[in-house]
C-alpha positions as CSV (number, residue, x, y, z in Angstrom):
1,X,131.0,101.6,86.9
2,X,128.6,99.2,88.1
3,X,128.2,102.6,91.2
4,X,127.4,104.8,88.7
5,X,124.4,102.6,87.3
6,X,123.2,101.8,90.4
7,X,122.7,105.8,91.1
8,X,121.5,106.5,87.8
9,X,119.0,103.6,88.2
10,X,117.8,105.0,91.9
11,X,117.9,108.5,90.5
12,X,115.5,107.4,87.3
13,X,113.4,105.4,89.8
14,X,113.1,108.0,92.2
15,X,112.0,110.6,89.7
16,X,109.3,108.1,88.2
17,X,107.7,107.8,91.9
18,X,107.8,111.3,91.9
19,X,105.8,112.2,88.6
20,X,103.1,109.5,89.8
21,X,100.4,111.5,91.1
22,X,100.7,113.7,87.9
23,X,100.7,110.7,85.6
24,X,98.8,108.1,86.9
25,X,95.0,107.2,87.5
26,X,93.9,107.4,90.8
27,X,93.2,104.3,91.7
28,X,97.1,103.3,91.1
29,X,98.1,106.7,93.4
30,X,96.0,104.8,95.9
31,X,97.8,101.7,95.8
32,X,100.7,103.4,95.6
33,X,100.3,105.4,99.2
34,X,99.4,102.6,100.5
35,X,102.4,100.7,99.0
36,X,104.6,103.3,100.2
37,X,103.1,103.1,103.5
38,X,103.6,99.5,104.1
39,X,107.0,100.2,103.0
40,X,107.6,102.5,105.4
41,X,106.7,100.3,108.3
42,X,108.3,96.7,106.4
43,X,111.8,99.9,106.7
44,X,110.7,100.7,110.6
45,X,110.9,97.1,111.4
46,X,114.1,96.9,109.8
47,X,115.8,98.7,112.5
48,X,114.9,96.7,115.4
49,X,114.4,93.1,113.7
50,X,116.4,93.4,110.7
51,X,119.3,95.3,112.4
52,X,119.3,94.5,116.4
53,X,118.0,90.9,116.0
54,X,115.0,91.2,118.0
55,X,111.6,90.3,116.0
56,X,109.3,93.0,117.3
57,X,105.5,92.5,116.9
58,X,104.7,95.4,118.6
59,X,105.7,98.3,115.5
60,X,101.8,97.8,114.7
61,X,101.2,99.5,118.3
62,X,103.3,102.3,117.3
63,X,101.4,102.7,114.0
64,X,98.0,102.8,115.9
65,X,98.9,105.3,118.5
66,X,100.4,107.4,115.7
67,X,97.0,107.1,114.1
68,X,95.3,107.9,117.6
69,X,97.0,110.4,118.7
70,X,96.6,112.5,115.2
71,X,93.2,111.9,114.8
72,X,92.5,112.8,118.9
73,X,94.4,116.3,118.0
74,X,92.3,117.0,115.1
75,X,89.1,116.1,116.3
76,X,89.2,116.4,120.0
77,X,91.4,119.7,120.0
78,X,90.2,121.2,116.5
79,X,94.6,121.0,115.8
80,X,96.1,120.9,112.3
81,X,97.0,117.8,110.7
82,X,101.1,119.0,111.2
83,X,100.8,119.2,114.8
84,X,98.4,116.2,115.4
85,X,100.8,113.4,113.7
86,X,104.0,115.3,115.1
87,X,102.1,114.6,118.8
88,X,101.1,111.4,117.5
89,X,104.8,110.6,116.7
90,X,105.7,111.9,120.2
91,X,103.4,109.9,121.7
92,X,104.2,106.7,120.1
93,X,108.1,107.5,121.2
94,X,107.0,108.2,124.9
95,X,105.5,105.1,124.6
96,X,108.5,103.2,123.5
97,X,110.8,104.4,126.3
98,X,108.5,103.6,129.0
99,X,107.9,100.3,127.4
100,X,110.4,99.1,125.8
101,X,113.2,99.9,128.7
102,X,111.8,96.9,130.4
103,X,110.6,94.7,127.5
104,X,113.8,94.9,125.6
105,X,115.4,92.9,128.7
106,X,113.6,89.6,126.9
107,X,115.1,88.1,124.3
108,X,114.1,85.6,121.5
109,X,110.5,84.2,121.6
110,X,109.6,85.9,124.8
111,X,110.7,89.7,123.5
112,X,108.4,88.4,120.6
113,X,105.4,87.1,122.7
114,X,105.4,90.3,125.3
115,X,105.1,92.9,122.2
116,X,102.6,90.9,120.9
117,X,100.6,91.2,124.1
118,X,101.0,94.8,123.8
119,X,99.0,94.9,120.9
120,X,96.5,93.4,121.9
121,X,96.4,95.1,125.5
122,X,96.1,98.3,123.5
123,X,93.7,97.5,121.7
124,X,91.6,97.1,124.7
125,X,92.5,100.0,126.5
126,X,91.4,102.4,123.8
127,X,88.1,100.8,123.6
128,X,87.8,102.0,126.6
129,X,88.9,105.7,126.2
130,X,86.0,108.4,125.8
131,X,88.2,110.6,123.8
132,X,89.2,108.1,121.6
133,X,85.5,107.0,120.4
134,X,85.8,103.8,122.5
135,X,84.7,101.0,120.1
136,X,82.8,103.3,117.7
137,X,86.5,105.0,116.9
138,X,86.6,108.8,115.5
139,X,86.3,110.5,111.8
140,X,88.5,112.8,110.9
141,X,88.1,115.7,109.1
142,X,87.8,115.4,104.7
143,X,90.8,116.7,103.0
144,X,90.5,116.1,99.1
145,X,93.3,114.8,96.7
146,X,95.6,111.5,96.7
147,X,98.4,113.3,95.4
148,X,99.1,114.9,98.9
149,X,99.6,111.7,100.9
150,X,100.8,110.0,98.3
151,X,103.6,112.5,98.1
152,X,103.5,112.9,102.1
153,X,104.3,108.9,102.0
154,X,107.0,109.1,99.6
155,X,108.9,111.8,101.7
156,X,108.4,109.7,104.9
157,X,109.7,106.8,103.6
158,X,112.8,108.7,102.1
159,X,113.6,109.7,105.1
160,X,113.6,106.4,106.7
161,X,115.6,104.7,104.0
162,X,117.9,107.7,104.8
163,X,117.8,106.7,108.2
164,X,119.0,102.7,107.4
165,X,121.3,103.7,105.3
166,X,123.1,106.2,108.3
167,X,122.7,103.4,110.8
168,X,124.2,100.7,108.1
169,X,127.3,103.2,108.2
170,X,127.5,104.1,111.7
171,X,129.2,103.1,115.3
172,X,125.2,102.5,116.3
173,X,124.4,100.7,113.2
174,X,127.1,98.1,114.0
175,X,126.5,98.1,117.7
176,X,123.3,97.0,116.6
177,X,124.6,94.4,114.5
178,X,127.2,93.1,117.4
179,X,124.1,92.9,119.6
180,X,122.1,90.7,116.8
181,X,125.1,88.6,115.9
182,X,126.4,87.9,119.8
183,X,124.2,90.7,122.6
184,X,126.6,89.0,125.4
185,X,130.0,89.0,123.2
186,X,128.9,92.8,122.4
187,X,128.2,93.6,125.9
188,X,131.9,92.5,126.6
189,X,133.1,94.8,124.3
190,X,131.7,97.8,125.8
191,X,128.6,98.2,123.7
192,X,126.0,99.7,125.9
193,X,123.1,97.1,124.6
194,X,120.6,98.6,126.4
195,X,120.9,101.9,125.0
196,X,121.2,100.5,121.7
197,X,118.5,98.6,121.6
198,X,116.5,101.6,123.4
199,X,117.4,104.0,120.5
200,X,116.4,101.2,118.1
201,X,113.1,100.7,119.6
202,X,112.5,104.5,119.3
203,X,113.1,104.8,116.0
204,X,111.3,102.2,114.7
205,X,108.5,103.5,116.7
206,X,108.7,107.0,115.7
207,X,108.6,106.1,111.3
208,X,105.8,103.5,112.4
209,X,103.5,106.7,114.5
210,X,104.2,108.6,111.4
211,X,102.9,106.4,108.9
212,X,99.9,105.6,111.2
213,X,99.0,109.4,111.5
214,X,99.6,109.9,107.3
215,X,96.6,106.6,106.8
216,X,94.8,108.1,109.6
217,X,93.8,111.3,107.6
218,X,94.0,109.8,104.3
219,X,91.2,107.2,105.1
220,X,89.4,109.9,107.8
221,X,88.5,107.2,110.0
222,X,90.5,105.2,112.9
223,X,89.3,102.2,115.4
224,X,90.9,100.2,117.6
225,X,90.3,97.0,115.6
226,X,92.0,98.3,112.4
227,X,94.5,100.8,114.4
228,X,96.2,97.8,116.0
229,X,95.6,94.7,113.8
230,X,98.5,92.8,114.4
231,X,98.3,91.2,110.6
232,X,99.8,94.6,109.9
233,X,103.1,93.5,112.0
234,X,103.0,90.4,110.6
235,X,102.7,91.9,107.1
236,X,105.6,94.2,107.4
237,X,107.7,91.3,108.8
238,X,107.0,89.3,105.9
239,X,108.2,92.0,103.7
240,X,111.3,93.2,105.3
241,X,112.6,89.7,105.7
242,X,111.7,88.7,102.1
243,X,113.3,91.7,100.6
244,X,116.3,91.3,103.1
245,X,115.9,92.0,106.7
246,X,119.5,93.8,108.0
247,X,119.8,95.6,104.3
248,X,119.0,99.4,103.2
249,X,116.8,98.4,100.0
250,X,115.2,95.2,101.3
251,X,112.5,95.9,103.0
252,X,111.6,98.5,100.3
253,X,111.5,95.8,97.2
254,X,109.6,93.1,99.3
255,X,107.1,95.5,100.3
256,X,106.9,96.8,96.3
257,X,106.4,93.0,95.3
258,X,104.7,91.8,97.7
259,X,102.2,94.1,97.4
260,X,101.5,94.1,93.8
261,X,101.4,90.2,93.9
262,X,98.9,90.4,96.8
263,X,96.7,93.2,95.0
264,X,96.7,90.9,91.2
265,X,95.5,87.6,93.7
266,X,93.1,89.8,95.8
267,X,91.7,91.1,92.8
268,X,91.4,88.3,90.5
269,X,91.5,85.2,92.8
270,X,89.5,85.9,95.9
271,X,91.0,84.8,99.1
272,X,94.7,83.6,97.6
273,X,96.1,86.3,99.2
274,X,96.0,85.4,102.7
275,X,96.9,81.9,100.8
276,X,100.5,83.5,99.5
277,X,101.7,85.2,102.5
278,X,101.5,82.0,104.1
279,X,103.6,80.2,101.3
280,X,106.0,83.5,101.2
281,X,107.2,82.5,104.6
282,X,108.0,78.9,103.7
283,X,109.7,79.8,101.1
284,X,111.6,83.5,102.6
285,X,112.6,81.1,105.7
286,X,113.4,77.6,103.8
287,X,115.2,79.0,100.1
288,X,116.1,82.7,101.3
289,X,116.4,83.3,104.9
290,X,118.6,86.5,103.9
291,X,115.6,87.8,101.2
292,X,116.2,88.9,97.8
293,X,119.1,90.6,98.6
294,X,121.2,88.3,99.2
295,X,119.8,85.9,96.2
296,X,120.5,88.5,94.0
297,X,124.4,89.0,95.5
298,X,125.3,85.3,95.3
299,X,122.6,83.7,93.0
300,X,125.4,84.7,89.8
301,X,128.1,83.0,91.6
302,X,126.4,80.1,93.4
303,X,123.8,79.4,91.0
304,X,121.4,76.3,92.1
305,X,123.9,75.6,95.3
306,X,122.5,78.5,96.5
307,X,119.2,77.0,97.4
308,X,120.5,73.4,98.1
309,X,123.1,75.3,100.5
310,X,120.2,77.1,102.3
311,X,118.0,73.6,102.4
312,X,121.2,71.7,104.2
313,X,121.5,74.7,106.5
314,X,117.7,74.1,107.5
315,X,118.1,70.1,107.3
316,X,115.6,69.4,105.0
């Protein structure tokens, strides 16, 4: 039963997303792309942090080569929009492989400091780059009407949450999860960590190009600043592990709420918003550390012990 009205309710949500751009003004299918967006990269993380264990700040890198290499296709080589972002993409996964083979041999804090660096080495590098605008960065051509990425962000993050919700049922899904719950106990069992966490990598690499090349061409402009700000990694790790970092939904309704929370306070209370990410994280970490979730799971059973449980855990 409660199945049935949990499909019903996805299939009633999912049609509502659909009939936005026909129903709503524009400036809500503009927070919505973007909402969708940051979903989208909030799901991305979800596969190497939420599912493998290993808290990447380096997805924001993905997201600005994605956004690099579609607009250098476009502008550079006069190519359509489809072949830019799927080159983009490509990119963004060539980069992974070369990278992330020797990377993904850290673990803990320094896996978490040496994708950071990347970031910011990137950054640099393009500024350098001739074809990429250097520090100037490049304009993209105009294309008119929200409704298009707003509908081209909806379909890319299906598609991801389609993803998660293979690798939640899969031999790979749980290798992933042997590897975040014990990586030398899974090794022992045959689990071929290195792969896994490879094909992880790649993944979360490939959704996060995509949704750089889609925000590309929506805003027509890219630079190295914005293309790889690492707030955006810390944004979408904020979101997945509120919502529930290691779930298929999670990531999806911390992104929604977060989001609209952030855009009520940036709108009517200048500068809190910077303000509530911060307090998100105390309280995600402290109260939650599994997101909402898991709150919502064993809140009706638990009731208050939930929290106090959670506060003992952390010795507070």
């Amino acid at each position: 039963m409660m199945r049935a009205v949990g499909s019903i309710a996805f299939a009633a949500l999912l049609l509502t997303l659909l009939l936005v751009p026909w129903l709503a003004p524009p400036a809500l299918i503009q927070f919505g792309t973007t909402t969708l967006l940051l979903a989208t990269l909030a799901q991305s993380w979800n596969i190497i942090g939420g599912y493998a264990g290993y808290a990447s700040f380096g997805n924001s890198v993905f997201y600005g080569i994605g956004g690099y290499g579609t607009a250098i296709a476009m502008v550079q080589f006069g190519l359509p929009f489809g072949i830019g972002i799927l080159l983009g993409a490509l990119l963004a996964v060539f980069f992974a492989l070369l990278l992330g083979l020797p990377v993904l041999r850290l673990r803990g804090h320094y896996f978490a400091i040496a994708t950071l660096a990347l970031a910011e080495a990137m950054t640099g590098v393009v500024s350098n780059l001739d074809i990429a605008g250097r520090n100037i960065g490049l304009v993209l051509p105009l294309r008119k009407g929200d409704a298009f990425f707003y509908e081209l962000s909806l379909g890319l993050l299906a598609v991801a949450t389609l993803t998660v919700f293979w690798i939640s049922r899969s031999r790979f899904g749980f290798g992933l999860i042997a590897i975040r719950e014990d990586e030398d106990a899974a090794g022992v069992m045959g689990i071929n960590t290195t792969l896994y966490k490879a094909l992880a990598f790649l993944l979360a690499g490939f959704f996060s190009a995509l949704a750089g090349g889609i925000h590309a061409y929506w805003i027509t402009f890219i630079d190295p600043v914005s293309a790889f700000d690492i707030t955006l990694n810390v944004m979408m790790i904020i979101m997945a592990i509120f919502g529930g970092a290691g779930t298929i939904f999670g990531p999806l309704v911390g992104a929604v709420l977060l989001s609209s929370i952030s855009e009520i306070l940036a709108t009517e209370i200048t500068g809190m918003a910077s303000l509530f990410f911060g307090l998100v994280i105390v309280v995600a970490v402290v109260f939650m550390p599994r997101g909402l979730t898991d709150l919502m799971q064993r809140m009706p059973g638990l009731g208050w012990r939930y929290f106090r449980e959670n506060l003992r855990l952390h010795r507070l």
